[in-house]
VMD Tcl script that draws the C-alpha trace (Angstrom):
set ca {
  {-14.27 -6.40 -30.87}
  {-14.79 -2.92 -31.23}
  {-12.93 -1.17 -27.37}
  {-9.18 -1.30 -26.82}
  {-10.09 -3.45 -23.48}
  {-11.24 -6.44 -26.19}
  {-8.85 -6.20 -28.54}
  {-5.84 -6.48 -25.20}
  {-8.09 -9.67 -23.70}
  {-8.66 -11.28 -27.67}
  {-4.44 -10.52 -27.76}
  {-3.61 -11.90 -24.28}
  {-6.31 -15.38 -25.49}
  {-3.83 -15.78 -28.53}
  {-0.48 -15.61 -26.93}
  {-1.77 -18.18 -23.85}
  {-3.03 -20.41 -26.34}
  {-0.66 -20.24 -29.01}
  {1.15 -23.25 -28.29}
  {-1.60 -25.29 -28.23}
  {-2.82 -23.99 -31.76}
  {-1.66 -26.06 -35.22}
  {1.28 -24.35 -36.39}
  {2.15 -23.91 -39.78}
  {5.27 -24.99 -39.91}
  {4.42 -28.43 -38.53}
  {1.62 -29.15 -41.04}
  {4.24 -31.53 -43.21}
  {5.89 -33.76 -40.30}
  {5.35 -37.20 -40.20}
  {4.30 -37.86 -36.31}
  {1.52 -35.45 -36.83}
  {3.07 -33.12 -34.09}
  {1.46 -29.91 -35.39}
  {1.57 -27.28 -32.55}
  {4.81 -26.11 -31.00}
  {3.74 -27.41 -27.51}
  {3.78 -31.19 -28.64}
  {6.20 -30.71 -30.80}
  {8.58 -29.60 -28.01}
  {6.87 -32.12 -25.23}
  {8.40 -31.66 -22.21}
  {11.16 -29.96 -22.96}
  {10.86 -26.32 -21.52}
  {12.82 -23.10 -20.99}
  {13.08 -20.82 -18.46}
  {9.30 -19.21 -18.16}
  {8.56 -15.49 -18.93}
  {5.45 -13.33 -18.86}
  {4.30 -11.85 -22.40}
  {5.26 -8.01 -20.55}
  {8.91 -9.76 -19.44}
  {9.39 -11.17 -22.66}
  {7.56 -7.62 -24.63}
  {10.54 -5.73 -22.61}
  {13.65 -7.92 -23.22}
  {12.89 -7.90 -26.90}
  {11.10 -5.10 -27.84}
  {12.18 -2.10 -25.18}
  {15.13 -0.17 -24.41}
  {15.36 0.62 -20.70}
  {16.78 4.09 -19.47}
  {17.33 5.20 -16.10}
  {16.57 9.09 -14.87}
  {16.24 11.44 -11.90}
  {12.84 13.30 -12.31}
  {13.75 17.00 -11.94}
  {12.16 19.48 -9.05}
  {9.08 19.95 -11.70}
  {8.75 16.21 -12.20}
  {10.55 16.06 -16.04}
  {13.07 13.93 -16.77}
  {15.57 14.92 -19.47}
  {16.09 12.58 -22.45}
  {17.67 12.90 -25.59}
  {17.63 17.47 -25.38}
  {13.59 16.68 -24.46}
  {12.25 17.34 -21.35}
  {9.09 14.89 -20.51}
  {6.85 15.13 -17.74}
  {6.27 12.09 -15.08}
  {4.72 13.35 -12.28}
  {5.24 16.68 -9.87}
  {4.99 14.63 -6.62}
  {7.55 12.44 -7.29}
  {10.03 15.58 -7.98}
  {13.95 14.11 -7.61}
  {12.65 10.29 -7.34}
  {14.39 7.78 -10.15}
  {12.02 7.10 -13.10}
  {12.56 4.54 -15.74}
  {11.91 5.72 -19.35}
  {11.04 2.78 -22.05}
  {11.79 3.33 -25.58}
  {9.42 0.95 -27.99}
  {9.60 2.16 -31.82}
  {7.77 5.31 -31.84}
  {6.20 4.74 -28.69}
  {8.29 6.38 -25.32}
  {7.03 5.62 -21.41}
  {8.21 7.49 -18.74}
  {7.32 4.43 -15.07}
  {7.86 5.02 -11.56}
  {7.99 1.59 -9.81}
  {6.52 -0.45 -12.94}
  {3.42 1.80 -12.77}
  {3.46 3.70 -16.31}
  {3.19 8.02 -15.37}
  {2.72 9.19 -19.10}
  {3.34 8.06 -22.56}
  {4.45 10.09 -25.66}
  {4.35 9.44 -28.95}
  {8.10 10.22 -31.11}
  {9.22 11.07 -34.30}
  {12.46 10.34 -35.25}
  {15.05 12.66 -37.20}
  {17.00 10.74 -40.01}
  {19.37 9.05 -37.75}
  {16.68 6.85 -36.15}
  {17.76 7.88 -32.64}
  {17.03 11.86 -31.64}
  {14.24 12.93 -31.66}
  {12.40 15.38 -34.30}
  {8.89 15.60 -32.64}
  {6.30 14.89 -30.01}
  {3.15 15.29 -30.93}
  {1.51 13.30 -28.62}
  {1.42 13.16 -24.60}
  {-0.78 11.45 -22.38}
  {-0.59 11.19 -18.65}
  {-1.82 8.18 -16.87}
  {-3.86 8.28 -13.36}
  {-1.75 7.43 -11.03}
  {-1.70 6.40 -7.00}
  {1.50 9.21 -6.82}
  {-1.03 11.79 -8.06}
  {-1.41 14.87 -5.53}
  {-4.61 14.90 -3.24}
  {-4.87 18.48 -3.74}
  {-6.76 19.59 -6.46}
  {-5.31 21.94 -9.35}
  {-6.28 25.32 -9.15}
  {-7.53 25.20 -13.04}
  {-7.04 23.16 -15.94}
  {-4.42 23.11 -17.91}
  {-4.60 22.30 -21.18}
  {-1.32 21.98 -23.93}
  {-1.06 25.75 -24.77}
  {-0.76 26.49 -20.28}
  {1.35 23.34 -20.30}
  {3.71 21.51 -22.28}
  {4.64 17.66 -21.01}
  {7.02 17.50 -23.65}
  {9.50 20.51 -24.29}
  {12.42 20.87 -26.43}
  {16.11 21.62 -24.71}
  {17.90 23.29 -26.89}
  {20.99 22.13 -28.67}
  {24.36 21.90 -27.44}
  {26.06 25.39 -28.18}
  {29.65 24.55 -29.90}
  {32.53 25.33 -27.39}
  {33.91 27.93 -27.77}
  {37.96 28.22 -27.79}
  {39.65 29.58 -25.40}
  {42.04 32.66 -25.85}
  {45.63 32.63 -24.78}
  {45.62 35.08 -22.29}
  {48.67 37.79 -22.89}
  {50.43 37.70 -19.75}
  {51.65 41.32 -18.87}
  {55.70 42.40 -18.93}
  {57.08 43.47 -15.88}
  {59.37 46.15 -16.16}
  {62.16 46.66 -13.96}
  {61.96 49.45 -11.67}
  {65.52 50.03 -11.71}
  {67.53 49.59 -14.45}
  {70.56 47.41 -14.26}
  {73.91 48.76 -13.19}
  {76.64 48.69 -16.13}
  {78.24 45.37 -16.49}
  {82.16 45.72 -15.22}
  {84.14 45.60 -17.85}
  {87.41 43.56 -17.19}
}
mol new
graphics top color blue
foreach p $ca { graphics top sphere $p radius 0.5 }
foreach p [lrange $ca 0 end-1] q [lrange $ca 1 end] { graphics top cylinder $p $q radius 0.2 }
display resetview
């Protein structure tokens, strides 16, 4: 198994198979029920897909407006999904170090994170690659770019502090005639 294409189909062969396989954590019982499926007989859940089940337990889901360029901005980054579908919603998945920006459950581009200490924002992305795509444009590009012409990842920059506002001095208004003598009594 030496392509990425064998290594998915020797994957997807284990996880249809796997309850059929001796588990184990059966290998002591007594009724000699040793894989999960005849251990569990009949009894049965609520069926998922292995992609449903990869996303409910493994993926964070965020919603986004692609931009007028085709980025969407996510944690201060801007990341590219695709020009033609400028101002469409795009769903961006979050898997470890692994970030997806989809349009309708087809996948646009993929990026590879680093993490600053807090395990959440984002140091670095080294790594972009865009996915061929139906939403592509039918014209051609007028050259290539390549990452130093164009960035599918860019850095926003950080939040500038606020800045306090100062109490405005109100101006005096002097009378422009001053007041008679008070009457004495």
């Amino acid at each position: 198994m030496t392509s990425w294409q064998g290594a998915k189909l020797a994957h997807e062969r284990f996880v249809t198979d796997y309850d059929a396989q001796p588990h184990w954590a059966h290998r002591k019982r007594d009724d000699h029920r040793l894989s999960p499926a005849e251990v569990l007989g009949q009894e049965t859940g609520k069926l998922r897909t292995p992609e449903q089940l990869h996303r409910i337990f493994y993926a964070t889901r965020h919603l986004r407006r692609l931009d007028r360029l085709g980025y969407a901005h996510f944690r201060r980054w801007k990341l590219y999904g695709e020009g033609t579908l400028a101002r469409h919603p795009a769903v961006i998945w979050v898997h470890g170090d692994a970030l997806t920006v989809e349009y309708q459950d087809t996948p646009l581009a993929q990026y590879t994170v680093r993490y600053q200490p807090d395990h959440t924002h984002f140091k670095a992305i080294p790594e972009a690659r865009r996915f061929e795509t139906p939403y592509r444009s039918l014209q051609g590009q007028l050259w290539e770019l390549d990452e130093t012409l164009w960035q599918l990842a860019k850095r926003l920059p950080d939040y500038a502090p606020r800045q306090k506002r100062q109490k405005k001095l109100l101006p005096i208004q002097l009378s422009l005639l001053e007041d008679p003598p008070a009457a004495q009594e």
